[in-house]
N, C-alpha and C positions, 0 to 999 in steps of 0.2 A: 879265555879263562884267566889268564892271567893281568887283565884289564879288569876284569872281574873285581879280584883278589885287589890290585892296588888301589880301585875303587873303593873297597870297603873298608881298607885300613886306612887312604886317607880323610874319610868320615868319620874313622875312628878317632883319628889323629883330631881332625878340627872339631872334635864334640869335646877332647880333655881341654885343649886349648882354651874352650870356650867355657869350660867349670875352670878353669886356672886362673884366666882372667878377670871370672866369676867370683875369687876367693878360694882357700880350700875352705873344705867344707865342716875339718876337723871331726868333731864330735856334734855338731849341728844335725839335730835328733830328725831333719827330713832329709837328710843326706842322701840316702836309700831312695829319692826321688826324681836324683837329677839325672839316673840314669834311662827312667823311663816318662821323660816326661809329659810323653803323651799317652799316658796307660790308661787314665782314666778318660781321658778327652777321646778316645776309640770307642767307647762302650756306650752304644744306644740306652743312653738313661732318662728316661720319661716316666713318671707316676701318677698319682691321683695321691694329694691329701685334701683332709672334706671336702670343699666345694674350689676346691683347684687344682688346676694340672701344673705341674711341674716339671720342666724340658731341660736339661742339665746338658749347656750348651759346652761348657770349658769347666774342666776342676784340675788345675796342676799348678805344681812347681814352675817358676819363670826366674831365671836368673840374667838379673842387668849388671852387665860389665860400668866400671866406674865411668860417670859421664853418658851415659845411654841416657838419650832422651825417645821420649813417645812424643809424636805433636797431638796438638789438639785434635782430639776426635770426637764422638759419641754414641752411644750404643739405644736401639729400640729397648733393649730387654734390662735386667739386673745385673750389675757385676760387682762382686764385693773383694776389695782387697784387703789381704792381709799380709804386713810387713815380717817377713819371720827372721830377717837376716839383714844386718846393715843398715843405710842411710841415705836420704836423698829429699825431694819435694815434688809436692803435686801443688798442679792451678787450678780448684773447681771454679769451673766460670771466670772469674776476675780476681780470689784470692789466692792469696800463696801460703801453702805451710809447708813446714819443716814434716819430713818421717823418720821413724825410728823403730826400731825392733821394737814390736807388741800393739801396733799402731793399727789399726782398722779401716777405711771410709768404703764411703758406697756410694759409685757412679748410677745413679736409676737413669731411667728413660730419660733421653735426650739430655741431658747433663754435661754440656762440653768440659773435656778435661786432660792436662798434661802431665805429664809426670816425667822427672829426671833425676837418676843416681849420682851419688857423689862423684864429684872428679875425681877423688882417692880412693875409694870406700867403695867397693862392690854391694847391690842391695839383691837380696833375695827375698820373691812376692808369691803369694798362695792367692791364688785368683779362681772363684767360684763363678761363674756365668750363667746366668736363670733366664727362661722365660718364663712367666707364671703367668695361668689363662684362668679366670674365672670361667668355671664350667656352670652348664644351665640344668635343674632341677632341685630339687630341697633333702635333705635326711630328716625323714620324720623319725625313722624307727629306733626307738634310744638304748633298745634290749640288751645291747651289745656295746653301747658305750659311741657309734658314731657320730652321733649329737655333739657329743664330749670333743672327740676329736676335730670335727668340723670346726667350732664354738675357737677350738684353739690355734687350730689353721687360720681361720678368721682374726684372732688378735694378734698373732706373730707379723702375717702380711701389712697390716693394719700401720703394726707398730716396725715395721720395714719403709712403708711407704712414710714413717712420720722422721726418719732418721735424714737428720741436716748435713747438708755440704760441707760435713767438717774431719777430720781424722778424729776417731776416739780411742781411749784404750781397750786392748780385747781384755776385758776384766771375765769374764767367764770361761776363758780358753776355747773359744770355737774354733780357732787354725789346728786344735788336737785331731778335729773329726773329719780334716785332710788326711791325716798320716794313720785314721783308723779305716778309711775306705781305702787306701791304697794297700796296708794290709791284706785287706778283705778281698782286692783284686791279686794281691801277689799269691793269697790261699787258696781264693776258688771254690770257700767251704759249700756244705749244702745250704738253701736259703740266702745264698749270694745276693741276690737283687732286693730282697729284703732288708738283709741288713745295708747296703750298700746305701739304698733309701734312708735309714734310719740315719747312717751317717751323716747325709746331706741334711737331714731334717733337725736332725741336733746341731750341725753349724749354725743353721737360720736360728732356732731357738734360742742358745746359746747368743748369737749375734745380736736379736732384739732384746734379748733380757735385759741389756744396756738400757733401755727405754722403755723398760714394762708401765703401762699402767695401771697403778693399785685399783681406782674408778671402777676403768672397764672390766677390771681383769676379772673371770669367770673362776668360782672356788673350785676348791678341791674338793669332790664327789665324793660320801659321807654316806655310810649305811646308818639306819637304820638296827642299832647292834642288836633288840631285842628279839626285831621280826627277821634278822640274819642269823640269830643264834636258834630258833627255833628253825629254820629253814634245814640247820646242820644236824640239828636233832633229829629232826621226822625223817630226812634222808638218812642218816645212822640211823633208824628203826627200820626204816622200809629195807635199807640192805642188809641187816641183819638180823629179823624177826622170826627165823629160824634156830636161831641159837640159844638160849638161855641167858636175856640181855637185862639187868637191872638200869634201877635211876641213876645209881651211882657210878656206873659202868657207863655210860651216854654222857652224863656231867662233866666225868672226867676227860673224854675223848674230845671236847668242844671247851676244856680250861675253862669250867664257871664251878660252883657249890652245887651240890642235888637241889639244895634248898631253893637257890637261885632256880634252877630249869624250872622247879615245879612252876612256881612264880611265874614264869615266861609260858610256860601249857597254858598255866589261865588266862592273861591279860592277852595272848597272840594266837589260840586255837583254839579258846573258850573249852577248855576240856581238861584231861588232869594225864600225865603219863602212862600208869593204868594203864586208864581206857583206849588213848591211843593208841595204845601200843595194842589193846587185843582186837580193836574197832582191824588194824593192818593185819592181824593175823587171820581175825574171822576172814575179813575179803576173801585173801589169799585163800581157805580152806575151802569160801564158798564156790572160787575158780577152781579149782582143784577137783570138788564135789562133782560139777556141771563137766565138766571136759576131760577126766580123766579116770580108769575104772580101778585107782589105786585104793588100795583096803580103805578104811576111818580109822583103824589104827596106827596105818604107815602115814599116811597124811597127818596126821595127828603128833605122831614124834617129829615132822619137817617142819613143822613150825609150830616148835616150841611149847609144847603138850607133854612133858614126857608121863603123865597119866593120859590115856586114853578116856579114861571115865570123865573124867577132871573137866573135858572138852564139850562133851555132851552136856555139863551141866550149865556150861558156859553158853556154848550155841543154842540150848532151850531156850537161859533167860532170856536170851536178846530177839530168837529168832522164833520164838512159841512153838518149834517145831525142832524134832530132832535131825542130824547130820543125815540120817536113814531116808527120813522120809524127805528130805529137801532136796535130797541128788533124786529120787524117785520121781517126786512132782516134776521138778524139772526138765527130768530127761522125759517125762509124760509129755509135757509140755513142747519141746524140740521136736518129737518125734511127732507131734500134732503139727507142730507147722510145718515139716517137711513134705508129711501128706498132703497137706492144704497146697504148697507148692507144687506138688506131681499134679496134683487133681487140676489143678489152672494150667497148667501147660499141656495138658489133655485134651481137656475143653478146648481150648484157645487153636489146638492142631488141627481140631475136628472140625471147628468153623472155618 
């Protein structure tokens, strides 16, 4: 037990040692990271964005004591550094540069590359480790907006794979979307794995903006404001067609002029609010009729009759036949084919 105990305290011991040597960390806004810095690199993190997978091989804090070299190595998959503390140099291939806090580069596939911290200067590195798989299938279905998202999965990669063997500035702050997934793991909120993804997804984003291409780049998705504004209309009727709902009262509720909506009834339902609006009540009344043995007067005040008489002059014009006699037909009609139903099943038993 007590081997135990001096075990775990001299681990303790050579991990301060090892953030001392490191620098302190002061006010160094991922400081909160050095203690765990394999928190997030534990968490089985794989997703799908559109048409690729995404395997979240390393995402942490790495702190190089002054002088720490990496020799030349290379990686199958993506590794994106980012400089958040200090100074030092990397070799990609055969050249050399200088690093410095806010400094970015990106070792892709097979990219030999070295990297050494100052002899004086402690450097501290936010290192993202990806393998991304194009997956096989297409998104057709755009209902939902996957298209969109594919479309933009497709140009971020695109414009990852076109980023040079050089250090750039992180001008968009991607190293922030380290210090909001480790958040995210130190809270454990609900939707964890979601946001957690988001995280990483906005690194990449953030990381290619540097390189966006105006060209290729896919717009920003753009309603249709007229046949949207009517969409919010008819759906404000339909859920409240029971109340006592004017034009101005719908206008208001979707911020346009009455004037305005009528305008949008005509050019996008070929019809006028009016009639919409009693075309949705009639329905309703005539489901009502057929399925339910509620008076014509209580059906009549639930959507929005408060004359019962009022109603029937309404349901004639349109329907040549009064409320009476249209649940009667009907229900003639039901109760005819239920019979026609016994009588086949009869027949059909007997053969």
């Amino acid at each position: 037990m007590a081997e135990e105990e001096k075990g775990t305290r001299d681990s303790g011991i050579k991990k301060h040692q090892e953030r001392k040597s490191a620098g302190s960390p002061g006010s160094f806004p991922y400081a909160r990271m050095l203690d765990k810095q394999d928190a997030l690199d534990r968490l089985d993190l794989q997703f799908r964005w559109g048409s690729y997978g995404i395997r979240v091989l390393r995402c942490h804090l790495a702190a190089f004591p002054p002088g720490c070299i990496i020799n030349f190595h290379k990686h199958s998959e993506y590794e994106l550094h980012y400089i958040a503390k200090g100074k030092g140099k990397v070799i990609l291939v055969d050249q050399t540069y200088d690093l410095h806090e806010g400094l970015f580069y990106l070792t892709g596939p097979d990219l030999v590359h070295y990297q050494e911290s100052d002899l004086e200067e402690p450097m501290h590195e936010l290192c993202l480790h990806l393998d991304i798989v194009p997956l096989d299938g297409t998104l057709e279905d755009n209902s939902w907006g996957d298209v969109l998202e594919a479309n933009e999965a497709q140009e971020c990669i695109a414009a990852l794979q076109r980023i040079p063997a050089i250090p750039f500035v992180d001008r968009f702050h991607a190293m922030n979307g380290f210090l909001d997934a480790f958040r995210i793991w130190e809270d454990q909120p609900s939707g964890f794995y979601t946001l957690i993804k988001q995280a990483i997804v906005q690194i990449l984003l953030r990381t290619t903006r540097v390189f966006d291409d105006p060209d290729g780049k896919s717009g920003m998705p753009e309603r249709d404001m007229n046949f949207h504004r009517y969409q919010l209309a008819t759906q404000y009727i339909q859920d409240n067609e029971g109340l006592p709902i004017s034009l101005e009262q719908v206008a208001e509720s979707i911020s346009i002029s009455p004037r305005q909506l009528q305008r949008i009834f005509r050019s996008e339902g070929q019809t006028t609010f009016s009639d919409y609006l009693e075309h949705v009540r009639l329905t309703s009344i005539c489901s009502e009729l057929i399925h339910t043995d509620r008076s014509i007067e209580e059906i009549a005040l639930s959507h929005g009759y408060a004359n019962p008489n009022y109603l029937y002059l309404v349901f004639k014009s349109k329907y040549e036949i009064t409320p009476t006699s249209y649940r009667r037909m009907h229900t003639v009609d039901a109760n005819a084919k239920i019979n026609t139903i016994f009588r086949e099943k009869a027949e059909n038993h007997h053969e």
